[in-house]
N, C-alpha and C positions, 0 to 999 in steps of 0.2 A: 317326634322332635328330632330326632336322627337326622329322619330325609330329610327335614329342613335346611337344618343345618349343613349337610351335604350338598346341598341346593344351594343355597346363599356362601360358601364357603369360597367356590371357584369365582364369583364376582366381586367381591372382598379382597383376594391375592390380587384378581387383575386390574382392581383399584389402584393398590399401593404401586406394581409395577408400571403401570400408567405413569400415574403421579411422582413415580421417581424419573423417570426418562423425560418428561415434559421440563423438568427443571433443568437436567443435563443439556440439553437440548435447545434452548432457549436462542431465539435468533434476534440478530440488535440490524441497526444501521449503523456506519462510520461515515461520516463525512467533514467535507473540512475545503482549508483555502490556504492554496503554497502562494507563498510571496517572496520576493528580493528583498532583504534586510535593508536596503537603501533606499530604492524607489515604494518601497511600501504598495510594488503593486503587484496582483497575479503573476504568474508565472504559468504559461499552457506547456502541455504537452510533457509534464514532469512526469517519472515512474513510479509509481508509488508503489512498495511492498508490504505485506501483511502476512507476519509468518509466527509460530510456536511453535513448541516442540513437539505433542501432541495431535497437532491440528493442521488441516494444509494449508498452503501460502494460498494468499489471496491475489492478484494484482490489477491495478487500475491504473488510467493517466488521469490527468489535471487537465481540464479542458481548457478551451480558450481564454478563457475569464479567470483561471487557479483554481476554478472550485472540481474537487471532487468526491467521490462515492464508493462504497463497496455495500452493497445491499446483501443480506443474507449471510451474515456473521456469527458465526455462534461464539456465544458467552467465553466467554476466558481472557487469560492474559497472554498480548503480542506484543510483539516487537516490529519497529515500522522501519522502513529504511526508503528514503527518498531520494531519486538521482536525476540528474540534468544536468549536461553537457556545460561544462565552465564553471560549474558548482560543486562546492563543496557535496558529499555525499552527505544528508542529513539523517542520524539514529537517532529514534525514540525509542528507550529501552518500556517494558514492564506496562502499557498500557491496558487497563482493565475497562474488560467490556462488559458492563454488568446493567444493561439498561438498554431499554428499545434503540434508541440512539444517541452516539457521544457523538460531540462535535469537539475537531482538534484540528489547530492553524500549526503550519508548520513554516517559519524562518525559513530560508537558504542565502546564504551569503557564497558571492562570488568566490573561487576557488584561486587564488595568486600563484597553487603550482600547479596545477591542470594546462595541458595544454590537448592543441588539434593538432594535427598531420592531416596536410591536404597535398594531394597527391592528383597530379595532371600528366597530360599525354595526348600527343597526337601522333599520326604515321603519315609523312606523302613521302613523294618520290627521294628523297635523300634520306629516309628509313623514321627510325623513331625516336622521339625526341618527347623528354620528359621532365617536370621539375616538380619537387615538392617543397613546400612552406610548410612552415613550424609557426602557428599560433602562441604565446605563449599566455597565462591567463594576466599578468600581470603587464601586456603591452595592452591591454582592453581598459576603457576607460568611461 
């Protein structure tokens, strides 16, 4: 009865320790569709971030169409932070990934104090000559 027991004993612990890492460990999908609060349409090329405290940042863009993806997400709660050029930076705090895959749309609305600096330059024979424009986000329409 001993060796039995000594026997089945180490397959029983590596049961449980299995069975507790498989839970920890659980991988989901995120995906989702960034849009313009106004034109209600995709937005490509947007940054998406996925990060906790615990766990590493994720990062993806928004493709052509706004939709995007982060495949192989393990379980827990992030925070998303979305960025494009004229836009507002957009935060999702406290998002819980508790499920093969969540789907989340994320808003962005143009940014009124954001601006661009574009900066130009050429050289010929009377040297270099140079001008920069100030974008402002509120001259955009």
């Amino acid at each position: 009865m001993k060796y039995i027991l000594l026997i089945i004993l180490p397959f029983i612990l590596a049961s449980c320790i299995n069975d507790n890492n498989s839970r920890s460990l659980q991988i989901a999908t995120l995906m989702g569709f960034v849009f313009d609060s106004e034109l209600k349409e995709g937005i490509p090329a947007v940054k998406i971030a996925l990060a906790s405290d615990s766990l590493p940042i994720y990062t993806t863009y928004s493709n052509e169409l706004g939709y995007f993806k982060f495949d192989s997400v393990n379980y827990g709660i992030y925070n998303l932070k979305a960025y494009f050029i004229l836009y507002n930076t957009k935060q999702i705090s406290n998002i819980n990934i508790d499920s093969n895959v969540v789907f989340l749309d994320i808003e962005m609305n143009i940014g009124l104090g954001d601006s661009i600096k574009l900066n130009s330059f050429h050289i010929d024979s009377n040297g270099y000559h140079g001008k920069t424009i100030v974008i402002k986000g509120s001259d955009i329409k």
